[in-house]
C-alpha positions as CSV (number, residue, x, y, z in Angstrom):
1,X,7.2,25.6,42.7
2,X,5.1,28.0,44.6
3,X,1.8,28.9,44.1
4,X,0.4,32.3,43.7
5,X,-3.5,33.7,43.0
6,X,-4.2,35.3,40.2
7,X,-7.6,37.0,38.9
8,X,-7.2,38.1,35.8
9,X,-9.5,40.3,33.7
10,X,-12.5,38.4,32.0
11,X,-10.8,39.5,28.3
12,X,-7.5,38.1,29.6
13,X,-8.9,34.9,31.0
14,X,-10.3,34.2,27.5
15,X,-7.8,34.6,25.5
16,X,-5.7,33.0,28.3
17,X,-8.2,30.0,28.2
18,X,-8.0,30.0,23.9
19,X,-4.1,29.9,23.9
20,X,-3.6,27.0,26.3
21,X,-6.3,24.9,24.5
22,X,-4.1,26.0,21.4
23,X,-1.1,24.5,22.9
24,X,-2.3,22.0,24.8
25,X,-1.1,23.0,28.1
26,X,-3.0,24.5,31.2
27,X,-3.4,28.0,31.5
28,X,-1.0,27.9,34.8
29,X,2.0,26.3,32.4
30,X,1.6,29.0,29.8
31,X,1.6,32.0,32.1
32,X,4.6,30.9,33.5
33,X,6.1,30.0,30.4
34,X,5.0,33.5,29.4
35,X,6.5,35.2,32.2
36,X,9.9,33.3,32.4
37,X,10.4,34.7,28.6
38,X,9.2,38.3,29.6
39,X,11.8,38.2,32.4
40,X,14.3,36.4,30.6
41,X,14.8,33.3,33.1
42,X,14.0,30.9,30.0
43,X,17.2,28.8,29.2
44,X,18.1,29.6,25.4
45,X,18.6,25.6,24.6
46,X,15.1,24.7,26.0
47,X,11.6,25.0,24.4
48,X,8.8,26.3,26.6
49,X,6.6,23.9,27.5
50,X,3.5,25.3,25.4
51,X,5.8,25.2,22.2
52,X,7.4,21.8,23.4
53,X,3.6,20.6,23.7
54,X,2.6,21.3,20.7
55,X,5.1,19.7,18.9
56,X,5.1,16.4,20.4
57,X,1.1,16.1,19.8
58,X,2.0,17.2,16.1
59,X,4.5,14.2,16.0
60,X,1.9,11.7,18.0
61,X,-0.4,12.9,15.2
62,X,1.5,12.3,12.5
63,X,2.0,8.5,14.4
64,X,-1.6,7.9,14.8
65,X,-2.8,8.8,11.3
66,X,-0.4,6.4,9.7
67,X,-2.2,3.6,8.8
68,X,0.7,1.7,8.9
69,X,0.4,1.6,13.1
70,X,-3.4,0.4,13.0
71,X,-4.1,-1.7,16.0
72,X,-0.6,-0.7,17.4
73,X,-0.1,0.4,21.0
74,X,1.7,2.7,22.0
75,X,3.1,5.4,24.9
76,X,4.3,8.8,23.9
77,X,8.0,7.5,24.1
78,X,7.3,5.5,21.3
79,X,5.0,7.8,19.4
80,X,7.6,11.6,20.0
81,X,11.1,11.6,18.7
82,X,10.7,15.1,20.6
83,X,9.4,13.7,23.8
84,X,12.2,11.1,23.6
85,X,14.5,13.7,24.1
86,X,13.1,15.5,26.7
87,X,15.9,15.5,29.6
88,X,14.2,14.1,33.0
89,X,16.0,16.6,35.6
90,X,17.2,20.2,35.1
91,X,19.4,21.9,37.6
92,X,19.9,19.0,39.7
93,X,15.7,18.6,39.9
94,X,13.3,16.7,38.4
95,X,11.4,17.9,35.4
96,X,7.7,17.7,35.3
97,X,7.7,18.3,31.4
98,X,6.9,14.5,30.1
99,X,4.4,14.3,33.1
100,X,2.9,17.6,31.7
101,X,2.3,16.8,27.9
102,X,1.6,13.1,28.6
103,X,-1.5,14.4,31.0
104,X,-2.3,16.8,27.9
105,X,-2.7,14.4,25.7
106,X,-4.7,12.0,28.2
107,X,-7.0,14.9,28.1
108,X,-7.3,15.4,24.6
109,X,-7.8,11.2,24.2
110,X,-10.6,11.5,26.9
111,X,-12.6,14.6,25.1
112,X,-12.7,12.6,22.1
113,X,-10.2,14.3,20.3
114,X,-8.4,11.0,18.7
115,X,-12.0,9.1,18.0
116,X,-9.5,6.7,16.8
117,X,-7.1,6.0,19.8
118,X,-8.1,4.7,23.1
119,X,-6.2,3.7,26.5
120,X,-4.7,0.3,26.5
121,X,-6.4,-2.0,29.2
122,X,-4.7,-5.3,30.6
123,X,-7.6,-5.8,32.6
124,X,-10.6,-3.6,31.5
125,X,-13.1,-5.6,33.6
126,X,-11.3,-4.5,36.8
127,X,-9.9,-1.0,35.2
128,X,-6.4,-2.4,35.0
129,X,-4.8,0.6,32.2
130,X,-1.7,-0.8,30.6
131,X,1.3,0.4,31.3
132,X,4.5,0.5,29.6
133,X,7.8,-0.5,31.1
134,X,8.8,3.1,32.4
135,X,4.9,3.5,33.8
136,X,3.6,5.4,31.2
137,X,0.2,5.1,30.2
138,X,-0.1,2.6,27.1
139,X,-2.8,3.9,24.5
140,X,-4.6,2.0,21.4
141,X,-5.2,2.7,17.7
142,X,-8.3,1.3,17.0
């Protein structure tokens, strides 16, 4: 993917900023997500990413507040029916999609957002983070 500068306005930036933290996703992932839909290069099967964001930390939600998965751990795979489905490649190229919404919600679990989840650790002394058997980060309902 190629990079390109962009300075927007101080208005834009803000509302820019708002809808990202909305969805969950950076403010780079939803201008291109915007701009792929303006031009029409969006595939009609496939959910922008900000949408497609949203909706898994809806369903990770839904999984954490269940008291039924107290002291479970868990990795997204586990926790997303949606992110379950998310197809690894595209046009003969990886997809960056899972790696995208799994550092979202990283971010939201580090700003304290899930005062009730926390990363797994196998080794917390020596900052050993769990991991599950595909490499994902492993988290904690506490």
């Amino acid at each position: 993917m190629k990079r390109i500068q962009f300075y927007p306005e101080s208005q834009l930036d803000r509302l820019l900023q708002q809808e990202a933290k909305k969805y969950g996703v950076s403010v780079s992932a939803l201008v291109n997500a915007k701009l792929c839909e303006i031009y029409g290069i969006t595939k009609k099967d496939r959910i922008p990413l900000p949408q497609l964001t949203a909706t898994v930390i809806s369903e990770v939600e839904t999984f954490i507040n269940n008291p039924a998965n107290k002291d479970e751990k868990f990795d997204l795979l586990r926790a997303s029916a949606t992110y379950k489905n998310i197809e690894m490649t595209g046009s003969g190229k990886p997809r960056t999609d899972r790696a995208s919404i799994g550092k979202s919600f990283k971010k939201k679990v580090d700003n304290g957002d899930y005062p009730n989840v926390s990363i797994a650790y196998k080794d917390k002394a020596n900052d050993r983070k769990k991991l599950s058997s595909n490499n994902a980060m492993m988290y904690e309902i506490i």
